[in-house]
N, C-alpha and C positions, 0 to 999 in steps of 0.2 A: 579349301574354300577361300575366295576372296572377296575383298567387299568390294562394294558399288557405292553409287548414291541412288535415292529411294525416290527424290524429288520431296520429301516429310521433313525437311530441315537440318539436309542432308550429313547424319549419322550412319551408320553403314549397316547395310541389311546382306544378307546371305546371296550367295552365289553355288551353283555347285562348282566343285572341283575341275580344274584343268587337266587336260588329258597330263601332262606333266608330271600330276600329283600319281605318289607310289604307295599301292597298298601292302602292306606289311603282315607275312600270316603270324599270326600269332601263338597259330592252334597248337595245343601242348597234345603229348602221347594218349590215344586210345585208352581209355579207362581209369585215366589218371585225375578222378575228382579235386585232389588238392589244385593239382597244376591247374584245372582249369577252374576252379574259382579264384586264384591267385590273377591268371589270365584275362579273368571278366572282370576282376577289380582295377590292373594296370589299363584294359581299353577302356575301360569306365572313365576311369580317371584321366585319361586323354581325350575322350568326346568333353568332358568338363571341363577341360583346362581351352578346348577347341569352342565351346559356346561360350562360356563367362567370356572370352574374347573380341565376342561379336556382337556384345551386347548396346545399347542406343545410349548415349549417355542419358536421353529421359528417362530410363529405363524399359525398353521395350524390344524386341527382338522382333526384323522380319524378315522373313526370306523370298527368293522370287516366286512370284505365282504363276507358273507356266500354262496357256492351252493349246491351240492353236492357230494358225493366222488369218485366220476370220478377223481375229482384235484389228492386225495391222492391216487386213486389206481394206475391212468397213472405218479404219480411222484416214488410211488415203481416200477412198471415197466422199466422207464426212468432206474434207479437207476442199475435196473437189466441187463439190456439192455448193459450200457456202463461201467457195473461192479464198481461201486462206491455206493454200499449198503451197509449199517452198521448196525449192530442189534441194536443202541438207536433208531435210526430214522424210522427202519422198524415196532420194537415194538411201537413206541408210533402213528405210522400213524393206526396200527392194533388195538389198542385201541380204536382209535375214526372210524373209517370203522364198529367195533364190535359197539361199543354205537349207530350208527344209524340205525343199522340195525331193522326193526320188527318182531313184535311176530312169523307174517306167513313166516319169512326167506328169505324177500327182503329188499331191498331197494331201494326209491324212490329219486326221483329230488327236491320234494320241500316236509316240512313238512305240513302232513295232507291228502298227494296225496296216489295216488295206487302208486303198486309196479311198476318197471322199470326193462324191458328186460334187456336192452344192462348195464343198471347201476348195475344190479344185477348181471350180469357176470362180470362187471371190477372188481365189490366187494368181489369178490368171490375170483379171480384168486387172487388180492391181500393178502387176508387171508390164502392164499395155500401158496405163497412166506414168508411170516411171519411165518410160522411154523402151522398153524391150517391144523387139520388134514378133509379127503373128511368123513369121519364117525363120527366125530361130530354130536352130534344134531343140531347145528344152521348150520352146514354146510351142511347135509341131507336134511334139510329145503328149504334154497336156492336150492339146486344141481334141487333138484324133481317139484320146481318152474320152474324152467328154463326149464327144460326136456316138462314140462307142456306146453310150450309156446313156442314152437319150437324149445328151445334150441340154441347154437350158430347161427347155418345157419339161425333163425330170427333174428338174433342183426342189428344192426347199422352198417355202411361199416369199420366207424373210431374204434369200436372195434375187428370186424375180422381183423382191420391192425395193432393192438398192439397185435391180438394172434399169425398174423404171421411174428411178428418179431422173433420169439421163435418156430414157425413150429405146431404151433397148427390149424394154419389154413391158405393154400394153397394158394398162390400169385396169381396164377393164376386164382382163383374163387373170386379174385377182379378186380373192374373196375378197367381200365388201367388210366394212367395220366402219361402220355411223357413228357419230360424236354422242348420238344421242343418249348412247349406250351410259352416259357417263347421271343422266337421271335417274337411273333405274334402281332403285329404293334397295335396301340390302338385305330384304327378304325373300325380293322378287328372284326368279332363275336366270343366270347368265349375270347378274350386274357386278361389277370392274371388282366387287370383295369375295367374288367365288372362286376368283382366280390367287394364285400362290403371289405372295407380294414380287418377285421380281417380275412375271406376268404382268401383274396389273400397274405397275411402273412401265412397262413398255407396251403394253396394249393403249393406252390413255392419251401418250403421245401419238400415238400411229394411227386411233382415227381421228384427229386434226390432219395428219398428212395423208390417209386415203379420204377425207371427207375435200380436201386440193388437188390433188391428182396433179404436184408440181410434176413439173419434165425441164433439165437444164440441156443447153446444149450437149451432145454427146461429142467426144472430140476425137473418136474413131467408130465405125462399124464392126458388129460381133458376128457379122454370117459365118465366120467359120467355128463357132459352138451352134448352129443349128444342125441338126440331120438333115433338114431342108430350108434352105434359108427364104424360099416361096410361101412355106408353109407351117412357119418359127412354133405353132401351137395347136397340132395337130388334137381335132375334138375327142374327149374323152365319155364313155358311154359312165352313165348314172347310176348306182349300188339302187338295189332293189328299195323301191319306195319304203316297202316296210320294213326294213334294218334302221339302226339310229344314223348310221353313214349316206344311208338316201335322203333320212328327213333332213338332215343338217345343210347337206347339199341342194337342197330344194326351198329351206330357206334362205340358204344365202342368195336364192333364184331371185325370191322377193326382195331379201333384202339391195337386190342391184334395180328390182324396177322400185323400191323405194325413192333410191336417188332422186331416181327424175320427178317426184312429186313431192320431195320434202319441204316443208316450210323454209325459204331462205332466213326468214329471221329467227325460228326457232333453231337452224343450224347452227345461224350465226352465233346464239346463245350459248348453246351447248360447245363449240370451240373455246368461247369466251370462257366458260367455265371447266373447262377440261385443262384452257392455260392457268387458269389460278390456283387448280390441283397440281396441275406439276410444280410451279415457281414454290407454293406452300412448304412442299416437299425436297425444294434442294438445298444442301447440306451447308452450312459453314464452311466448307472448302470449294463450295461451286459445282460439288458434284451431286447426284439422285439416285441416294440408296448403295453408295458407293459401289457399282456395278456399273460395268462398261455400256450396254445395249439400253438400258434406259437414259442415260445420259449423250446417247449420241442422236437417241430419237427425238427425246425431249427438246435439245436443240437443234434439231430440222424443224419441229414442230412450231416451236416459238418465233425461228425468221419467218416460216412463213406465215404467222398471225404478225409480222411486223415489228419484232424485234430485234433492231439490228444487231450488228456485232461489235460496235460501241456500248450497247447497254450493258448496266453490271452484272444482269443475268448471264447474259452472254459471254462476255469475258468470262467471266468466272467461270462457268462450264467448260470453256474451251481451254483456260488453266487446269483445272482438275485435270482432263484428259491428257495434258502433257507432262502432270505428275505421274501417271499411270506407266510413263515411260520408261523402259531399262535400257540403255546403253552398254553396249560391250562390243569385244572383238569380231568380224564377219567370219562367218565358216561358211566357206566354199560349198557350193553345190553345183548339180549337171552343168545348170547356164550362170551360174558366177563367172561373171570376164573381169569385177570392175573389185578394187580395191576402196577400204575404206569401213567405219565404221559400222556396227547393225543396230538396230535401235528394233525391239522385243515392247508390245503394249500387252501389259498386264489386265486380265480382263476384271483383274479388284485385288485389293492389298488386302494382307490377314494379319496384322500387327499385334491383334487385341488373341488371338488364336493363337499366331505361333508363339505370341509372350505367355499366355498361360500353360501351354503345351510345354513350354522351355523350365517353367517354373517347378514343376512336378515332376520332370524329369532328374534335374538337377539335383531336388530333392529326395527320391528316388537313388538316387546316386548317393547319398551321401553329403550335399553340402549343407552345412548348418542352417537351420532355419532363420538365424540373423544376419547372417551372409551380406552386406551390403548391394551385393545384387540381386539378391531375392529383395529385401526391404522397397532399393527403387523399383523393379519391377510391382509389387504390391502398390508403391505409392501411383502409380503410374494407372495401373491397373482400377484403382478406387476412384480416381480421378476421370476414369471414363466411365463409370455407371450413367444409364437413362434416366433421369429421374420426373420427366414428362409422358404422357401418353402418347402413343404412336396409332399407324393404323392397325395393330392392333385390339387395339380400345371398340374398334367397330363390334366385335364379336365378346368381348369383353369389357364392358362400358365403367363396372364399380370394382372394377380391378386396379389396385395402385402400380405403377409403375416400377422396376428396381432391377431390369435386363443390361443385358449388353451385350454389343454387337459385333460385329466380327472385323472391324474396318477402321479407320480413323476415324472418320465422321460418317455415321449411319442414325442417326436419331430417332428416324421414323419406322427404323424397323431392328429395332435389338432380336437380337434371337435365343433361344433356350438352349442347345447347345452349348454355344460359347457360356451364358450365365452357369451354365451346371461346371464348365468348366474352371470358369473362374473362380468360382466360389471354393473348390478341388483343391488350386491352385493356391489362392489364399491362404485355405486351411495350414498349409507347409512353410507359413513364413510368421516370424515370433518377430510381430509388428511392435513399435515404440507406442504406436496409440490403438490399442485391441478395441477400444470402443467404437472408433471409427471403423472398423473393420466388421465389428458386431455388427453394428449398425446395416452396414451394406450387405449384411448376408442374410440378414435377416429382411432387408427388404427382397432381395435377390427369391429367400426361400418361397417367402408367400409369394410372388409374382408369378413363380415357377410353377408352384402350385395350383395356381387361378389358372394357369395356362393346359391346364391337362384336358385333352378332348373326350367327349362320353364315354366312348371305348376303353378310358384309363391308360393311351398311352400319350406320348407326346410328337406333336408336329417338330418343324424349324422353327417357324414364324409365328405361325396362328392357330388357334383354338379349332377344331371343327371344321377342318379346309379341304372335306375329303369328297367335293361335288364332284359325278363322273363326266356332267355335260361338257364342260371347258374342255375337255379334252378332247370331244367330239368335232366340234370346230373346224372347218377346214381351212380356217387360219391357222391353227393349231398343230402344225407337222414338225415341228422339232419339237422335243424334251418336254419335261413333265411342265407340267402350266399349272399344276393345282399340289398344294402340302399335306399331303395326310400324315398320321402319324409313321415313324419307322421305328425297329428296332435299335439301333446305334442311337439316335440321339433319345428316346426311353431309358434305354440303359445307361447313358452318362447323368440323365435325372436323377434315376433311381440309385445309384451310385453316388450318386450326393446328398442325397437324402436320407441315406443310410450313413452316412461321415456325420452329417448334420444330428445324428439320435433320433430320425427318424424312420429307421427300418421296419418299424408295424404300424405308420399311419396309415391311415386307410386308404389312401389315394397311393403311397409308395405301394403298397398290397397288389390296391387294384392293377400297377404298373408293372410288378413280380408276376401276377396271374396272366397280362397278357403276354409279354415274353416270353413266358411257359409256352401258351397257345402259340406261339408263333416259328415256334423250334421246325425247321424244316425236315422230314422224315428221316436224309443221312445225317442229319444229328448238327446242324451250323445253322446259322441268322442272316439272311440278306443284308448287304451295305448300303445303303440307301445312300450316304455321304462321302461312302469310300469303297476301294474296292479289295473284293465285293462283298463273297462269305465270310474271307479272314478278318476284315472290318468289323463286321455284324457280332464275328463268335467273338473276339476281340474284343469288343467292345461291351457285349454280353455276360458272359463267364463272370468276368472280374466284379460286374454290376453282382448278377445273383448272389455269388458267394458273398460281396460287401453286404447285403441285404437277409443274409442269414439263410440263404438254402445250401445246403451241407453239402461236401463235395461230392457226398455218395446219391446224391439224387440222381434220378436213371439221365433227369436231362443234361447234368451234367456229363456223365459217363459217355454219353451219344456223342457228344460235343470233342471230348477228347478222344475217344478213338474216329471222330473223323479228320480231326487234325493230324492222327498219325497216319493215316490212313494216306494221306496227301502230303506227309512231306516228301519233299525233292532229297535224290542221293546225295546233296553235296551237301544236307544239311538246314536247307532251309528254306522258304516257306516262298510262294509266289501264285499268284492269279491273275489271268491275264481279262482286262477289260470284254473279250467275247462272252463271258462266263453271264453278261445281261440278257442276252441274245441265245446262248448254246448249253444245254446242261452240260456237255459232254465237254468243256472245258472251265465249270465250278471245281475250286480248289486248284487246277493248274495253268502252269506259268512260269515264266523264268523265276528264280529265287531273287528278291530282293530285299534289302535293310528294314522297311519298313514294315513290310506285311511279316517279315520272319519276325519284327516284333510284336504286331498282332498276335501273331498264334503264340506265341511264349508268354505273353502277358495273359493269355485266357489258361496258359496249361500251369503256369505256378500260380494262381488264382483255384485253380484246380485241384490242389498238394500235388504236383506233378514233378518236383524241382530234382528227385534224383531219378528224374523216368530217361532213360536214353534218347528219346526225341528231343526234351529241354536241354540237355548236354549237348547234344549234335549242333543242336539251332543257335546255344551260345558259341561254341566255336566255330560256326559258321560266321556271326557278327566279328567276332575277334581275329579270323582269317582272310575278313575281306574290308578292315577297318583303315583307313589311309594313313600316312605318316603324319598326319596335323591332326591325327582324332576325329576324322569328318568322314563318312560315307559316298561313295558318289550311289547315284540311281537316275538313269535314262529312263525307264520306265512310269508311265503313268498310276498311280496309286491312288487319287481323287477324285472325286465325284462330282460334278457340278449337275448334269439330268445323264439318268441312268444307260451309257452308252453313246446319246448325243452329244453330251459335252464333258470331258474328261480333263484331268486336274492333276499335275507334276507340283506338288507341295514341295521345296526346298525344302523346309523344315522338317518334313516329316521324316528324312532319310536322317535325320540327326536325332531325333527325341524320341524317336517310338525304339529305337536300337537300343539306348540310352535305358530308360525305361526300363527295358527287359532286363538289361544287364544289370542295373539297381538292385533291383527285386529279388536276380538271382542270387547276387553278395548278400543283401544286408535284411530281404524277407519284404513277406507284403506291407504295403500300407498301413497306418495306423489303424483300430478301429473306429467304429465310431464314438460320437460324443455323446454323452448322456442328454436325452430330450422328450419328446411326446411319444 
């Protein structure tokens, strides 16, 4: 692993490995339980010696956040859009868009996947703004791809709304989205708080710019991604009136002859006031919700209500965005001709995530709870509590504040995950000022708790976010737009709440009783945040068993033998992202670091630890462990919307291995604390 700069003040954040780096098997004889806990101790202790390494001198740990090049080709766009493009930054983003591209002249969401429509045309127009020519061979590739597949008029709604900021494709053949929407009281259906907060970050901006319908100069023609370039948007026949897909489509009918009679001054209101929602909402660092897609709408949004790129709003967003930046070496792909730097946009930084993930692992391992770098990591950690209302507070109005959030600066939207996390985290570090720490966890607990939705289990973000309309939308065609609760982030609650002494409050109960309900019939839990089952049961197992159901409960049992059920012959554990989409590839996938520590942290959670699948699954981490103590994993393991948008955590290929191998040497987790 090497370091970078982060663009955060620049201490060094995670890199994976160079093809360079050698992994070293470690794996000791068949049957030989000494050797190989001797064996899980020695790699233990070199992933430890490999993270304390990489630590931020504020204390905080982060690694890169990979997805794919939608980030860099909507950030040339953006660039082009507001006229603040420069030939380093355009070349080096076309660099790394060319190195991911494939043989057959797409490009995909996650590595190892098929090609992607809509991602193959952002990648495309991008490399046409950089200077690559449509007669290329890798650009012929793509072009005849995409032609193949419908061409434009099949993409994504959110890409025909970056071609027609440029007039490559007609406002009017998208669904409409009024400003007005931004009145509509938070009881009523459909208004901006029934959508999932990164939704309603980027819905708010976007109708200010579908309510403009800019168009900038276009600085080439796209006929060769139509199937007919006469006939760029061939009409599409209506879902039966009575399906919710008819009605939705037959509002949006209205909502486009609304247009032409809406009140101009009530538009113009409703803009006005859509802009005061966003500026409210952006961060100390200049960014919105520390997420790439609201921050790049928001600033379309704002120039074209008239704020240039001299205001401090402005600046400042378009700084964020260039912290978001990674820099590194180019790797070569079909049409790489040109030498030179690649420059990777992160579509959000996880500092506050992979520090606490680092913490517990660490711990986990073995290293003393006053460790100097658990102490700053804790200090660091304290120091970013919410201690403000957010838009949470909509749905929860006498609820005090005490979350935190996954990002450098995210204020307006701490989440429950990372809090259940942190708080985990915390617990393992024997602080100079325990009161301070009280304090914060004790605000953390009740917040967490306020936060649990009727159902009794828990969302990301918000209370109660589980409306089905938003989804129906015909703006609405990529990824989840609204938060229900899931299994994985329930069980890191309940998991903590059970450390915290509270394993039989009644709300922790209620949260035990629905993860019961939720056990899938071959015996594993949906990932909602990672992939996919081995996340869920992963995630799960360790919860219940923290929370007092015995290992001998049937739903445990279900649980372990479908882990063994699916490990891989070489040892260890993998699921490949089709598994959203395909039952018949649930539980399988290449084997990789982190999900093989999923399943071992649900099986010695389990009493599993001298079962032959936990043996197997540890010398598989120890045989495929690099010579610096770092894991590599090409593979995607994270979740951002289930299938459409997929997530390569650096970190996770180091702490979740970590982890396993902890638990295996030194046993589980503490229990918990004495409490209610």
């Amino acid at each position: 692993m090497t370091a970078t700069t982060d663009g955060s003040g620049g201490a060094p954040a995670l890199r994976s490995p160079s093809a360079s780096d050698h992994t070293t098997d470690h794996r000791p004889a068949p049957g030989d339980s000494a050797g190989l806990c001797t064996t899980a101790l020695l790699t233990a202790q070199r992933s430890v010696e490999h993270l304390l390494g990489r630590q931020a001198p504020q204390g905080w740990w982060k690694a890169d956040l990979e997805t794919n090049v939608t980030m860099d080709a909507e950030d040339l766009l953006l660039r082009q859009f507001l006229g603040v493009h420069d030939e380093k930054t355009t070349a080096a983003a076309a660099v790394f868009i060319r190195g991911e591209q494939r043989e057959d002249g797409t490009w995909a969401t996650f590595y190892g996947g098929p090609g992607e429509l809509s991602t193959t045309i952002e990648a495309y127009v991008a490399l046409r703004l950089a200077g690559d020519r449509p007669d290329d061979p890798h650009m012929e590739r793509a072009a005849a791809w995409i032609r193949a597949r419908g061409g434009i008029a099949a993409s994504r709604v959110f890409t025909r709304i970056w071609l027609a900021l440029f007039g490559w494709w007609k406002w009017e053949d998208l669904p409409e989205l009024p400003p007005e929407l931004i009145y509509l009281p938070s009881w009523f259906p459909l208004n901006i708080y029934d959508f999932g907060c990164w939704a309603r970050q980027t819905i708010v901006p976007l109708t200010v710019v579908s309510a403009t319908r800019p168009v900038r100069p276009a600085p080439f023609a796209l006929d060769e991604l139509h199937t007919d370039r006469h006939r760029p948007n061939p009409p599409r026949p209506l879902a039966p009136a009575g399906s919710w897909d008819g009605v939705f489509q037959r509002l949006d009918r209205l909502l486009h002859g609304y247009r032409a009679v809406a009140l101009r001054p009530l538009r113009r209101a409703a803009m006005n006031r859509a802009a005061r929602w966003i500026i409210e909402r952006q961060e100390n660092d200049g960014c919105w919700g520390g997420i790439q897609p609201p921050a790049v709408y928001s600033l379309i949004a704002l120039h074209l209500l008239g704020y240039d790129l001299d205001h401090p709003v402005m600046r400042a967003g378009l700084e964020s965005l260039d912290r978001f930046a990674v820099w590194r070496e180019g790797t070569a792909g079909p049409g790489d001709r040109r030498e030179g730097p690649a420059r990777m946009v992160e579509a959000c930084q996880s500092p506050v995530w992979d520090t606490c993930l680092t913490v517990v692992a660490l711990s986990d391992a073995g290293v003393p709870a006053d460790h100097p770098a658990l102490v700053r990591a804790a200090d660091w950690m304290l120091g970013e509590q919410i201690t403000r209302p957010g838009d949470w507070a909509v749905r929860r109005p006498r609820l005090a504040p005490g979350g935190w959030a996954f990002e450098f600066h995210n204020d307006n939207y701490p989440d429950i995950d990372d809090t259940a996390e942190v708080v985990l985290a915390l617990r393992r570090v024997k602080h100079p000022d325990p009161a301070r720490v009280e304090e914060a966890v004790a605000r953390a607990g009740n917040w967490t708790l306020g936060m649990q939705s009727k159902c009794g289990a828990w969302g990301a973000f918000d209370a109660d976010n589980t409306g089905t309309f938003p989804n129906r939308l015909p703006f609405c065609d990529f990824g989840e737009v609204v938060d229900p609760p899931s299994a994985d982030v329930t069980a890191h609650v309940v998991e903590m709440l059970a450390q915290e002494g509270r394993a039989h409050h009644p709300r922790t109960r209620r949260g035990v009783d629905w993860l019961l309900r939720e056990q899938e019939p071959h015996g594993a839990w949906f990932g909602r945040w990672g992939v996919n089952h081995l996340y869920g049961t992963g995630a799960v197992v360790p919860a219940l068993t923290a929370a007092g159901v015995p290992v001998s409960h049937p739903a445990i049992r279900r649980a372990v033998g479908w882990l063994e059920s699916v490990q891989n012959d070489d040892g260890g554990w993998g699921e490949d992202l089709r598994s959203y989409r395909e039952e018949s590839w649930i539980g399988r996938g290449v084997s990789t670091p982190s999900q093989t520590g999923w399943a071992l942290l649900a099986l010695l959670a389990a009493g599993e630890r001298d079962g032959s699948a936990v043996e197997r699954g540890i010398a598989f981490l120890a045989a495929t462990q690099r010579e610096d103590g770092s894991w590599d994993e090409r593979y995607f393991t994270g979740t951002g919307f289930p299938w459409d948008f997929s997530i390569n955590y650096h970190i996770y290929r180091q702490v979740f291995p970590l982890m396993a191998l902890g638990r295996y040497v030194h046993g589980q987790p503490p229990a918990g604390r004495n409490g209610d």
